[in-house]
N, C-alpha and C positions, 0 to 999 in steps of 0.2 A: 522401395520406391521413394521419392523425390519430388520435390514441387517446388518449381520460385514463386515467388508472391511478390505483390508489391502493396506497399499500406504508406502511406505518411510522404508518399514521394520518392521511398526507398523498398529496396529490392532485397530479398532474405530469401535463403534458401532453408528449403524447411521440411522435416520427415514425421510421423506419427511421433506422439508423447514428446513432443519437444515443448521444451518454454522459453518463451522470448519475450525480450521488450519490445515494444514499436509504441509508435509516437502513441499521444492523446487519444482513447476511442470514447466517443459518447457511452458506450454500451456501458451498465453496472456489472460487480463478481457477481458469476453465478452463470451470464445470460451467455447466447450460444453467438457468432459471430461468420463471418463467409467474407473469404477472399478470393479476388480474378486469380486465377494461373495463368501465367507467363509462359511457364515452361514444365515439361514434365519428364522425368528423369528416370531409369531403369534399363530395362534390356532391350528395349527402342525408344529411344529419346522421343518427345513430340513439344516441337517449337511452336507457339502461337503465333498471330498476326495481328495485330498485338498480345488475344490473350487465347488459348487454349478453348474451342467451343466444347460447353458441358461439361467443364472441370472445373471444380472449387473448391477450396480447403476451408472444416471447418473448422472452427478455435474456440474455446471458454475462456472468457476473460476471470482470468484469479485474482486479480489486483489493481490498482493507480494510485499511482504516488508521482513525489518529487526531487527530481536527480541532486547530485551535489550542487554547493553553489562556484560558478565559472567566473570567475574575477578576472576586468576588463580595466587595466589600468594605463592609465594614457598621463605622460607628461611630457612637459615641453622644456629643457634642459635650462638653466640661467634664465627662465623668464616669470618665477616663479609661478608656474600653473600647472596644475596637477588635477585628473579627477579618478575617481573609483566608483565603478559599479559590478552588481553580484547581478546573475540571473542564474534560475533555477528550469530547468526544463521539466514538462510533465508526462510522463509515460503511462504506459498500462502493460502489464504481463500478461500474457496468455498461454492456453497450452492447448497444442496442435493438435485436436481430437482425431481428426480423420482426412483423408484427402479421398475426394470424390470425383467422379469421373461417369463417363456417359450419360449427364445430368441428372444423376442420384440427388435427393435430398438430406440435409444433414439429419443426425438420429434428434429428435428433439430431447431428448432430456441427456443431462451433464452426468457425468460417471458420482454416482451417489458417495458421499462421503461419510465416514465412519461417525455412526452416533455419538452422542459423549454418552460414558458410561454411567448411570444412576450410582447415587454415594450409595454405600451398604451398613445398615440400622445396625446399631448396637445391642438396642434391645427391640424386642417386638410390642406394640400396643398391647398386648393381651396378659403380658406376664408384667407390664412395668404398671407400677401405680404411682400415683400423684406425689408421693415421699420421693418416691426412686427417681421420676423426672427433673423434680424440684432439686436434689441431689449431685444426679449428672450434669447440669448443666453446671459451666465455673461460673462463677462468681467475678460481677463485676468489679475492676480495680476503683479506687476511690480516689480523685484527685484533692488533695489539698487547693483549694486557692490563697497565694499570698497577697497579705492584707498589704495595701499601699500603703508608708509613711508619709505623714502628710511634711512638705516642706517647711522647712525651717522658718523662721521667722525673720530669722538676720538674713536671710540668703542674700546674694550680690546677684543684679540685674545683669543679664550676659553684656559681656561686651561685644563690639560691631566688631567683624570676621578683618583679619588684615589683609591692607591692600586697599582697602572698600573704604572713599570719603564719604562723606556727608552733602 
């Protein structure tokens, strides 16, 4: 099954565990999200008027960030004028949890993501003593710092940069 959506002004068409970009959303990673359907797509199409009653797709925003930058260069041939500018667009990623239908609510929590693993002890508190820790741990490296020489006595006052009067 199938769902169009529209977000940002623009219309995506879009299935379970997909990830897309669509424009700027307020929402922060993590929070759950809901879009109008347009249209809903399988083994009997169902067209909205504008939007499909009690169908919504929900999404987890995973990301926002900022596109490349789009360089808009404009000159005027023989008249010496020229200008340049960059713009950057802002997006947000999301991934299509669920498409909903006969006005289901979305599931409120986000598909749990894998813990980080806890580091694994070398040695245990019980068998290690205060030698042995004192031991394993490396030793910090030592930086020398270099002593400034102090300037010369004779030294010559810079001269002015060329090009550059007075």
């Amino acid at each position: 099954m199938f769902a169009v959506i529209q977000t940002g002004g623009k219309q995506f068409r879009v299935a379970a565990d997909e990830v897309l970009r669509v424009g700027k959303l307020t929402a922060k990673p993590g929070e759950i999200v809901t879009f109008p359907v347009l249209m809903l797509g399988g083994d009997s199409p169902v067209v909205g008027a504008p939007t499909v009653a009690g169908a919504t797709v929900a999404a987890e925003v995973v990301r926002a960030g900022r596109g490349r930058t789009v360089i808009a260069f404009k000159k005027r041939r023989r008249q010496n004028s020229k200008r340049k500018r960059g713009y950057r667009d802002d997006f947000t990623v999301v991934r299509i949890t669920e498409i909903l239908t006969d006005g289901r609510q979305p599931s409120l929590t986000a598909k749990p993501k894998a813990a980080p693993k806890p580091k694994a002890e070398a040695k245990t508190e019980s068998k290690a003593t205060e030698g042995e820790e004192a031991a394993a741990k490396p030793k910090a490296a030592k930086t020398k710092a270099k002593a400034k020489t102090p300037a010369k006595s004779g030294a010559k006052a810079k001269a002015p940069a060329k090009g550059k009067k007075k």
